[in-house]
C-alpha positions, 0 to 999 in steps of 0.5 A, a space after each residue: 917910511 924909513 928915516 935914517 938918522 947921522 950925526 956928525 962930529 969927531 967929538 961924538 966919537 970921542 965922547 966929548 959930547 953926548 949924543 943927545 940929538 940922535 935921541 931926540 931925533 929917533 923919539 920925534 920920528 917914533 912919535 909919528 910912526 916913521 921907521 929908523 933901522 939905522 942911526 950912525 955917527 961918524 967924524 969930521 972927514 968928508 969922504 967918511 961923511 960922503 960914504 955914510 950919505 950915499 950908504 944911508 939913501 941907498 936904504 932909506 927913504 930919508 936922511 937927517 944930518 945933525 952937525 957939521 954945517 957951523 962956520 968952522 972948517 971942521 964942519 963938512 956936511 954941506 960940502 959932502 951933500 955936493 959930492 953925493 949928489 954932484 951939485 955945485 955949492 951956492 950961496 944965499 947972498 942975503 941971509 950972508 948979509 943978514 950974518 954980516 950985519 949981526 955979527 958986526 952989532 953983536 962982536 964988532 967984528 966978522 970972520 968970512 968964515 961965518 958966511 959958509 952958514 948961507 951955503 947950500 947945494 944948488 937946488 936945495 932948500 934952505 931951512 929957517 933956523 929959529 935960533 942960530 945963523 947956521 941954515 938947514 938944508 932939505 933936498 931929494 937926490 934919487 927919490 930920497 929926502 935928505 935934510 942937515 940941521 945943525 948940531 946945536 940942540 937947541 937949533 937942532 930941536 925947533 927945526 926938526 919940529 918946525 921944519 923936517 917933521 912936517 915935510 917928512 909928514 907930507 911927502 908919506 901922506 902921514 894919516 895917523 899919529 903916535 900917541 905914548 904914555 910912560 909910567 914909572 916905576 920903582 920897587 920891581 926889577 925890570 924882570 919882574 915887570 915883564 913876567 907881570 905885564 907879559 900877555 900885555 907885551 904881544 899887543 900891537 895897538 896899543 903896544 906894552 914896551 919896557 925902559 930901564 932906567 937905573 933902578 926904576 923901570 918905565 912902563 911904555 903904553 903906544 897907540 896909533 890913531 888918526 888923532 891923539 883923542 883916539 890915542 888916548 881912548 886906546 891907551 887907557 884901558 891898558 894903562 888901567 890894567 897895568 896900574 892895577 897889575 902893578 899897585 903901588 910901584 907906580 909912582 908917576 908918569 910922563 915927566 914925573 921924577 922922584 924928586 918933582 913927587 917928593 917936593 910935591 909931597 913936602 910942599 903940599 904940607 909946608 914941610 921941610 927935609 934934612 939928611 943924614 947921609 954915609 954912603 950916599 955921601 951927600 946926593 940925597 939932598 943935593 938931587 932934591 935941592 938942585 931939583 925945581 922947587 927943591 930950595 924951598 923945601 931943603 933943610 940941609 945936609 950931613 954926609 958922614 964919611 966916619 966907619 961905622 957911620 953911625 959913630 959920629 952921631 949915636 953913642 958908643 956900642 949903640 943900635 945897628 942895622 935898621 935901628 941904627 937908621 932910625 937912630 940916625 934919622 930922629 937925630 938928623 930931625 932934630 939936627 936941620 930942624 926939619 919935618 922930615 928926616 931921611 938917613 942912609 948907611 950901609 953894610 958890607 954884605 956878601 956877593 948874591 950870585 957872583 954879583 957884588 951887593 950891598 945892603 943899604 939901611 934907610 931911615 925916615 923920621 916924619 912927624 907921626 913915626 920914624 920907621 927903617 928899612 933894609 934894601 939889598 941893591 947890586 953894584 959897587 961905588 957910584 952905580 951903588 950910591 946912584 941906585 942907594 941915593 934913589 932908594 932913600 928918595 922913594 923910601 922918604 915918599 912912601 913914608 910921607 904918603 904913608 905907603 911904607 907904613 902898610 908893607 
């Protein structure tokens, strides 16, 4: 089956909001093996709207609409569902009643254009929305299913899960279900994973696929099955081989993040962590901090913007490079009364192939030594400090795990 997915909204386009729903979207329909050849957005105008209706049911054997069906007068998807499938607008007296009733308790007052959230086209089901007032459309208008839900995430998500995807399931007679593992990685490009897995890639069940994500690649292992048990029996002996392929760069899976690892790492230890940060200008420690968990295993935080860094904290004509990582993260122990002890700094280094790069010094002091390191990382300005401040993430796990200490 093939699943057209639109969502609706000007500020979309302007990138005002992400799109995060198309994504959510596409994922969930991925997840129980319906095809997406097309996702489109488009703005609040109702002739553009009705065009991207009629254009994605001619192709598709399904649409789902996220936005455009709020109380405003901007939100049009109802009134062009009507105008592709010639049905005149209805409205649900009773839920108008129920929105009447809340947003009086709630507010003290109602606007009538808060009852447009009970209208449908004539014939259409009205979906139950778990967490808002704003009703989901489903309908089917010349063999194709079409469904609206609201633009909200949160309203969006639960009736995709609880309402679309099980009519969807039914009306393909879904007999078999995705089942995917992720694994991440951080320390091979994503070149270099695919050159390593790539007898892997040509596998149709399961199926190898690779995701970049900044610095880290992940590892993309999908199964189909009658159910997700079976899924998994075919999905581990890949990802055993994979692991095996790639060693230690696999640092996690699923939803795993550096930072939920290395807060582990610390936690697990009562240890707590501190920076001393140039380039990075402070993110090291505020992505572990503002990580779950993160409070109680941060020390604290010094972003130095003095060139050279290291001036602020070593003495005059002292060590450089590596060492002056190492200088730095024994000072910074010793500045946040802390465990563990992570510096970054840099250097102007010349372009690699036309690309600018740069070389980013890493520090970790932990109780048992204090090592340095050196990465040459491509980008300039926040791509530099991102992929730098990931960097100093994974070189402050690999030294607590012990995993630097053999490279």
């Amino acid at each position: 089956m093939i699943v057209e997915v639109i969502a609706v909204g000007t500020e979309l386009l302007l990138g005002q909001i992400v799109n995060s729903n198309v994504a959510f979207i596409g994922r969930k329909l991925a997840e129980d093996g319906f095809d997406a050849h097309f996702q489109v957005t488009v703005g609040d105008n109702v002739a553009r709207l009705t065009d991207a209706i009629r254009t994605a049911a001619a192709r598709s054997n399904a649409v789902v609409l996220t936005g455009g069906i709020g109380p405003t007068q901007d939100d049009l998807t109802r009134e062009a569902l009507c105008q592709v499938t010639g049905r005149p607008m209805m409205r649900n007296e009773t839920h108008a009643a129920v929105i009447r009733d809340r947003l009086m308790a709630a507010r003290g007052v109602m606007p009538e254009s808060n009852l447009r959230q009970a209208d449908y086209p004539e014939g259409a089901d009205q979906l139950p929305n778990a967490n808002g007032l704003a009703l989901g459309i489903a309908l089917e208008y010349q063999g194709t299913m079409l469904f609206a839900v609201p633009g909200v995430p949160s309203e969006m998500k639960a009736m995709v899960e609880n309402q679309v995807l099980p009519r969807l399931r039914q009306t393909a007679g879904v007999s078999k279900v995705l089942t995917s593992r992720v694994l991440k990685t951080w320390g091979l490009g994503e070149s270099q994973v695919a050159e390593i897995l790539d007898d892997l890639f040509g596998s149709s069940n399961p199926s190898v696929a690779f995701l970049i994500d900044g610095p880290e690649v992940r590892v993309r292992i999908t199964a189909k099955a009658e159910n997700s048990v079976l899924g998994e029996a075919l999905i581990a002996p890949v990802e055993t081989e994979v692991r095996s392929r790639l060693g230690s760069t696999v640092f996690g899976q699923g939803d795993d993040t550096i930072e939920s690892i290395l807060i582990g790492l610390l936690a697990e230890r009562s240890w707590k962590l501190g920076t001393v940060e140039a380039v990075t200008l402070g993110q090291v420690g505020a992505r572990l901090a503002a990580a779950p968990g993160g409070e109680a295993v941060f020390s604290g935080s010094l972003a130095i913007s003095a060139h050279p860094p290291e001036a602020l904290l070593l003495p005059k004509n002292g060590p450089t490079g590596v060492a002056t990582a190492i200088a730095l993260a024994d000072r910074a122990a010793a500045l946040h009364a802390a465990e563990v002890a992570v510096s970054v700094t840099d250097a102007d280094t010349p372009e690699l192939e036309g690309r600018p790069t740069r070389t980013v010094w890493i520090g970790v002091h932990t109780p048992d030594l204090t090592r340095g390191r050196s990465i040459r990382l491509l980008g300039v300005g926040e791509k530099f400090r991102s992929f730098a401040t990931t960097a100093a993430l994974h070189t402050a796990r690999q030294a607590i795990s012990g995993e630097w200490w053999d490279t």
